[in-house]
N, C-alpha and C positions, 0 to 999 in steps of 0.2 A: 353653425359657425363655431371652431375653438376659439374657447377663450382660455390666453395662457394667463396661468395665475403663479403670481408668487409668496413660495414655499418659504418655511423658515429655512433651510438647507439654502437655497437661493440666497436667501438674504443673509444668511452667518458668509459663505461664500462671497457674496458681492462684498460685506465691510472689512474684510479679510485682505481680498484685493486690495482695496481702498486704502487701508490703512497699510500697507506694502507697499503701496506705489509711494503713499507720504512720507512712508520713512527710506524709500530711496532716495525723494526727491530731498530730505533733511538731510541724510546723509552726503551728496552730490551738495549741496548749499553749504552746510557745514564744513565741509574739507575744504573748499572756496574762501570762505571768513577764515578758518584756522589758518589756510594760507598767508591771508593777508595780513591780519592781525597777530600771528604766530612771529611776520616778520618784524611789524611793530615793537611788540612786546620783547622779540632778544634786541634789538637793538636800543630799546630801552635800558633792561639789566646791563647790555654789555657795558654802554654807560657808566653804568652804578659804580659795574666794577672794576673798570677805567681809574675812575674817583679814587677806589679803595687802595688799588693798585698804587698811585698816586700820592697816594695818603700814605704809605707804605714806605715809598724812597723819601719823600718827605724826611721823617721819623727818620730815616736812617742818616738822611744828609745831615741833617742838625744836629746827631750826637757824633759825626764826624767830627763838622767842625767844634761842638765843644766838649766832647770826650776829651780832652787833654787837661783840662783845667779845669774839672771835676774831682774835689778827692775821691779817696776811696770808695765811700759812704753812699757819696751823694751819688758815684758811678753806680755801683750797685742796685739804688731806687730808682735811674734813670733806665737799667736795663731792666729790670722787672716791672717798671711802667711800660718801657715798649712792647713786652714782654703781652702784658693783658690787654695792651691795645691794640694790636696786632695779631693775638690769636697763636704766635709765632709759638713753637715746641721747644726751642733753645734761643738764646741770645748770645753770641758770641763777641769779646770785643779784645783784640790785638791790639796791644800798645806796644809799639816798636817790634822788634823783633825776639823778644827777652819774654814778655810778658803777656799773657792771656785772661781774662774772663770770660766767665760761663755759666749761666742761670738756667736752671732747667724751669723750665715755665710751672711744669704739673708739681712738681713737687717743693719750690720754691729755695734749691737746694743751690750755691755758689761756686762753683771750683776758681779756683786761682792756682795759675802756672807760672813759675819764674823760673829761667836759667839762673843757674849758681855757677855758671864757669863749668870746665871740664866735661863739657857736655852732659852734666848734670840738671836735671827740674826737680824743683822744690814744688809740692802740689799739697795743698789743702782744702779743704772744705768745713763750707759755712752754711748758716742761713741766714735767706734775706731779710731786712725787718720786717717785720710783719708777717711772716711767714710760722704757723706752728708747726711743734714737734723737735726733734733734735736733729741735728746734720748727719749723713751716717759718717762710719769711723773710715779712714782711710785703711786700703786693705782688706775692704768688705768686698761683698760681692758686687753690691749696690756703688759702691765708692769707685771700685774697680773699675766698673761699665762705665760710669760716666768720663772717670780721666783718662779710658780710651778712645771713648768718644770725643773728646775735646782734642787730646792729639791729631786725631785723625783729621778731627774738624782744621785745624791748627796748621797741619801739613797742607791741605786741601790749597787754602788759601794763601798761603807763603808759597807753592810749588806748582801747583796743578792749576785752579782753574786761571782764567783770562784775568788780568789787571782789572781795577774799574774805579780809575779816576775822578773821571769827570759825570759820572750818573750811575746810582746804583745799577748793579748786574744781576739776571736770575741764572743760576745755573745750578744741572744737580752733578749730586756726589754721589759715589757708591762705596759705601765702608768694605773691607775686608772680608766681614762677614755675608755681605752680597743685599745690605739694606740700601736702599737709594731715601737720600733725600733732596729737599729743596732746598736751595741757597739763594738768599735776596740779600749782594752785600754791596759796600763801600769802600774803598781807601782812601785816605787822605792826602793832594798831590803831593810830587816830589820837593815841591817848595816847602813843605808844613811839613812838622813832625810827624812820624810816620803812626798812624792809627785807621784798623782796617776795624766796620760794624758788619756782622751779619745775623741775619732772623733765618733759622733755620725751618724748617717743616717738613712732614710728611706728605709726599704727594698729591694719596689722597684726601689728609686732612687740611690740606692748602685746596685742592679745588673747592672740596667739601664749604670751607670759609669764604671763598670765593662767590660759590653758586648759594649765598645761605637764604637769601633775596627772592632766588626768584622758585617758584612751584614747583616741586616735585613733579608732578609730572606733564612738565613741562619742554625743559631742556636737561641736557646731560655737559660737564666739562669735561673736554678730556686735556690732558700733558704730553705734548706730542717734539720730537726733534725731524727725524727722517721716520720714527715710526711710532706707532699709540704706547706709552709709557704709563700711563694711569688714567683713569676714570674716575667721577666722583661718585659718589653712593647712590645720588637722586638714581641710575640705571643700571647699579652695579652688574643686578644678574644679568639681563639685555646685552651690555655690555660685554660681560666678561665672558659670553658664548662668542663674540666676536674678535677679542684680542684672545683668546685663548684663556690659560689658567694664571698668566701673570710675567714667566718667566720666558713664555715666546711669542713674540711682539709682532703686529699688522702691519705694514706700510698703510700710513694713513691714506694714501689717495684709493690703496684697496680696504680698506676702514668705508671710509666714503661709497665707493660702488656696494658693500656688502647692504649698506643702509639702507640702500633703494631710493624713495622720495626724500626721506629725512635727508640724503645725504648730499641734496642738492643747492647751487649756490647761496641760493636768497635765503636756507636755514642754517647757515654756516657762518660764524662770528669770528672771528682771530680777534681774541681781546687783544693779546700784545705778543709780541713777537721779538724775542731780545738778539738785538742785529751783531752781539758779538758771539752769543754761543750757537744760538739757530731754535733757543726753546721755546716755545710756544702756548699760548692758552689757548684753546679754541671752544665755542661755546656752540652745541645742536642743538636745534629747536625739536622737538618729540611730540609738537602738535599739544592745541591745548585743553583734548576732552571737553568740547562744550556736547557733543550730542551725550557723551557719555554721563556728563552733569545732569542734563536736563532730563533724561532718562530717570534718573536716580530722583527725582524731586515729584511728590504726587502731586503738587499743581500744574505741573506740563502735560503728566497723563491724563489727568482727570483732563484739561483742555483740548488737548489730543484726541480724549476719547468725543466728548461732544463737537470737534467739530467733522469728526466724521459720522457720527451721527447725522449730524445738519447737511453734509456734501449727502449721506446716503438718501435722506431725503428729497433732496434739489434732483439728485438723479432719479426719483421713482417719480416725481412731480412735474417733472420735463419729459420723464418719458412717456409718463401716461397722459401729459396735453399732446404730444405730437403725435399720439395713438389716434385720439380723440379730432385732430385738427390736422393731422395731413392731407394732404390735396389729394390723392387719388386713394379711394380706397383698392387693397390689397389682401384682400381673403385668406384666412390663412387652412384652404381646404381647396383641394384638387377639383376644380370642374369638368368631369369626364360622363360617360356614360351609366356608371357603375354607382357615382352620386345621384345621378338625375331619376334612376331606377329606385332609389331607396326612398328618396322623397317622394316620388309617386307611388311608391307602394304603401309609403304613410297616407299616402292623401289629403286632402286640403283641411286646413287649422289654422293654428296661433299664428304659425311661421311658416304656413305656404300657401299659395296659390295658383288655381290655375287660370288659364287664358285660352281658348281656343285658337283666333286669332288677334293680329298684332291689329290691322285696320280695315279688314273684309268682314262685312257681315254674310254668311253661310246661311242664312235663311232668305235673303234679298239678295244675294248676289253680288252686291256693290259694295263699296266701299263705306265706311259710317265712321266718320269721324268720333261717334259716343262707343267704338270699338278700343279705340288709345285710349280716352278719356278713361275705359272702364281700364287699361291696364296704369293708368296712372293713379287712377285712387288706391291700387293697394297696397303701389309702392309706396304713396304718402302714410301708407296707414301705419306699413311697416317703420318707416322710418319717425313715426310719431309715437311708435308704442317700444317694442321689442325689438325688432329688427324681424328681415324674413328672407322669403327666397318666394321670387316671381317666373312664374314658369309659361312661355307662351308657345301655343301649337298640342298642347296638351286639352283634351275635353274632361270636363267635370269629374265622371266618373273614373278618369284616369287614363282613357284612351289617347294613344298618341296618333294625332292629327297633323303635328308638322304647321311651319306656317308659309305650305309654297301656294298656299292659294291667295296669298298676297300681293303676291307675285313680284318680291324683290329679286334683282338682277344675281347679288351674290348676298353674302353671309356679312362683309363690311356695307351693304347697301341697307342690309337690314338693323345693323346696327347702327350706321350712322343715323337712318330716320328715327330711330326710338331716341338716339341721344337730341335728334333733334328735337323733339316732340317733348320731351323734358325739359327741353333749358325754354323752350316757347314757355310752355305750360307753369312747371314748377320753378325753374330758376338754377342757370351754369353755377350760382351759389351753394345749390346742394348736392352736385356732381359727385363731389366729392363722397357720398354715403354712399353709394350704388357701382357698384360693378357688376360690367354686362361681357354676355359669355357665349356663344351658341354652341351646339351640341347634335352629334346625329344620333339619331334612335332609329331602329328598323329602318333605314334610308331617307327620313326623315328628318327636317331641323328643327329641331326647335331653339328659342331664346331664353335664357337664364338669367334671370336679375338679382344679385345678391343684395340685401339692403340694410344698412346697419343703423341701429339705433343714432337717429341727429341730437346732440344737444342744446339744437334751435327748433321753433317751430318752423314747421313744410306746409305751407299753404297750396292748394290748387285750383290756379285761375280758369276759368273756361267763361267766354262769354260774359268777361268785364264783371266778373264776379269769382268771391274768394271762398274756400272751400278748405275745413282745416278734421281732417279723416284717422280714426285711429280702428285698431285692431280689435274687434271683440268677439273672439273664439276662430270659426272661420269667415266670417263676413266683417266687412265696413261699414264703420257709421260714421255718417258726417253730425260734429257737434256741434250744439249754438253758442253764442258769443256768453253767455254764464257759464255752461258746461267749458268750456274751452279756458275761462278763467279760474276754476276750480283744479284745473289741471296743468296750469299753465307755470306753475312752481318748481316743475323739476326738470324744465328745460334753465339754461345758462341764462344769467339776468346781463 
């Protein structure tokens, strides 16, 4: 009878599987949580940065209203504080139409613009308190850029963008030279002295300030009107394969389709949406690498690796009880003619026997019921010791006899009496070790019992008594109640 055994091959093979299927099934689980809690978490930050946002007009409205009755001094420290508290790259502040301020954040440097009539400006430059170093000279290079950048800033807001009254405005500029920035400003109504605040920025160092909160890689902001305008750094490269190199811009809803899942409703944030220009913050969620975390941590693998160890186990320990414990046994060897010839041509041993007949005795004529009986001890024996193979219609020294002198009607009549004759005898409880087979040989039948080792004791009753038989070489011994308990340790308790 084969017995299949497992190989190291087998078994690197099987954990291989195993741990493949568990990290699909992580992966399919994980994109599920990312989903869910991916939505959580932007709509967390977006929050935040609602707040900031917030926080932002704030600051602006207040030095609205009291930019005008601030002196000089005090305006100056009031825009270099908004200045650091905001993050902001310039501070601009427009006092009537005549007069400008201007604080470069990084460098701490003041420009002041006045009309002097005749469409003349008086422009100088300072530093702020507390600011070191010197102011550069006017006429530098350095001095130059900034007082055209304030003009321009200056014109922006007196000409071009939208009014904004009643709540600060975001809107961007494009200088001359083809830089875009960000504008978050103020005016002061037409009842009150005229005084216009803006907090200038760069794009992307305004998303960059925006998104400073939440995880790299996480979400990405992008600057959008009618099409993607800027990205913030957390995805720049990502990003900037999909709006191009900068200067030729996506339509955001084809932004969106390019993304695939990312670009789908429930990970898509509109922080704020400014209803006079049409600009936009919008924040993607990029998914939050949990499988890729836990990947990276040797206390997930090392548990990873032992519970597939323990699954590999659970599956070689269920598979070999239900080897062990299924209801019919299943041979895993062809019973043909070409088998039944080999085993007779071994001849009777450990693991065969023969049987002439199944319930005719050949010397009387008649029937003998000590005919079954003798083909039931061997299969007890087999199935007490090693296992074996029961061969009936075959004589001793190997001749085939057949068993039509029994005189079953067919080949199922022959088999049903021998099953019957075993569940009378030994018990429909051990059916299970035995599979039975017939076979012709030279025009003759005979019966084949294959019998595999039980991991219970096989008792055989005949005549209101019990009888417990094991294999020793080619014959049967029945043992006594000591011998039987000396032996009785390596069947299942």
């Amino acid at each position: 009878m084969k017995k299949v055994t497992f190989t190291y091959g087998r078994l690197v093979a099987l954990v291989v599987l195993l741990g493949l299927c568990l990290l699909l099934f992580l992966q399919i689980q994980m994109r599920l949580v990312e989903r869910q809690l991916g939505g959580l978490a932007l709509g967390y930050f977006a929050d935040n940065t609602r707040d900031t946002l917030q926080t932002m007009r704030e600051n602006i409205a207040r030095l609205v209203r009291d930019g005008r009755m601030l002196p000089d001094a005090a305006l100056a420290d009031e825009m270099q504080f908004m200045a650091e508290s905001t993050h902001a790259g310039y501070v601009l502040v427009v006092l009537g139409n005549a007069r400008a301020e201007l604080v470069d954040a990084r460098t701490g440097v003041r420009a002041t613009m006045e009309e002097t009539g005749d469409e003349k400006v008086s422009y100088s430059l300072s530093r702020v308190a507390g600011a070191g170093g010197a102011a550069p000279e006017v006429g530098s290079i350095a001095g130059d850029e900034l007082r055209d950048f304030a003009l321009a800033l200056r014109a922006n807001l007196l000409f071009v963008v939208p009014p904004a009254e009643s709540a600060p405005v975001m809107s961007l500029m494009t200088t001359p030279e083809g830089k875009r920035f960000v504008l978050l400003y103020m005016q002061a109504p037409a009842t009150q002295k005229p005084i216009t605040v803006c907090l200038v920025f760069t794009p992307e160092f305004f998303l960059n300030r925006l998104a400073a909160a939440i995880p790299v890689q996480m979400s990405a902001a992008l600057l959008q009107q009618d099409k993607v305008l800027a990205v913030s750094s957390a995805a720049e490269r990502q990003y900037r394969e999909l709006t191009g190199d900068g200067s030729v811009q996506v339509p955001f809803a084809a932004f969106l389709d390019r993304l695939g899942p990312a670009g789908e409703e429930d990970l898509v944030e509109i922080i704020t949406e400014d209803s006079v220009t049409g600009l936009r913050i919008v924040f993607i969620s990029q998914g939050m690498g949990l499988l890729r975390g836990l990947l990276a941590k040797p206390e997930f693998l090392i548990t990873l690796g032992v519970f597939v160890l323990v699954l590999v186990v659970l599956v070689l320990a269920i598979s070999r009880y239900l080897t062990r414990h299924r209801r019919y046994y299943r041979p895993e060897v062809v019973v043909d003619a070409d088998f039944v010839r080999t085993l007779i041509k071994q001849g009777e041993g450990m693991h065969v026997e023969f049987k002439s007949t199944l319930r005719q005795n050949l010397q009387s004529g008649k029937r003998d019921k000590s005919m079954e009986i003798a083909v039931l001890k061997g299969m007890c024996a087999f199935m007490n010791t090693l296992g074996g193979t029961m061969i009936v219609g075959v004589g001793d020294g190997g001749e085939i006899l057949g068993v039509e002198p029994d005189g079953f009607r067919s080949e199922d009549h022959a088999l049903r009496h021998l099953g019957n004759v075993f569940n009378e005898c030994v018990g429909a409880r051990h059916f299970n070790c035995v599979s039975l087979h017939t076979c012709k040989l030279d025009d003759k039948l005979v019966l084949v019992v294959l019998c595999r080792q039980s991991t219970t004791p096989v008792f055989l009753r005949h005549q209101s008594v019990e009888s417990f038989y094991v294999r020793q070489g080619p014959s049967n011994r029945s043992l006594s109640l000591g011998e039987f308990w000396e032996v009785s340790h390596k069947f299942k308790r």
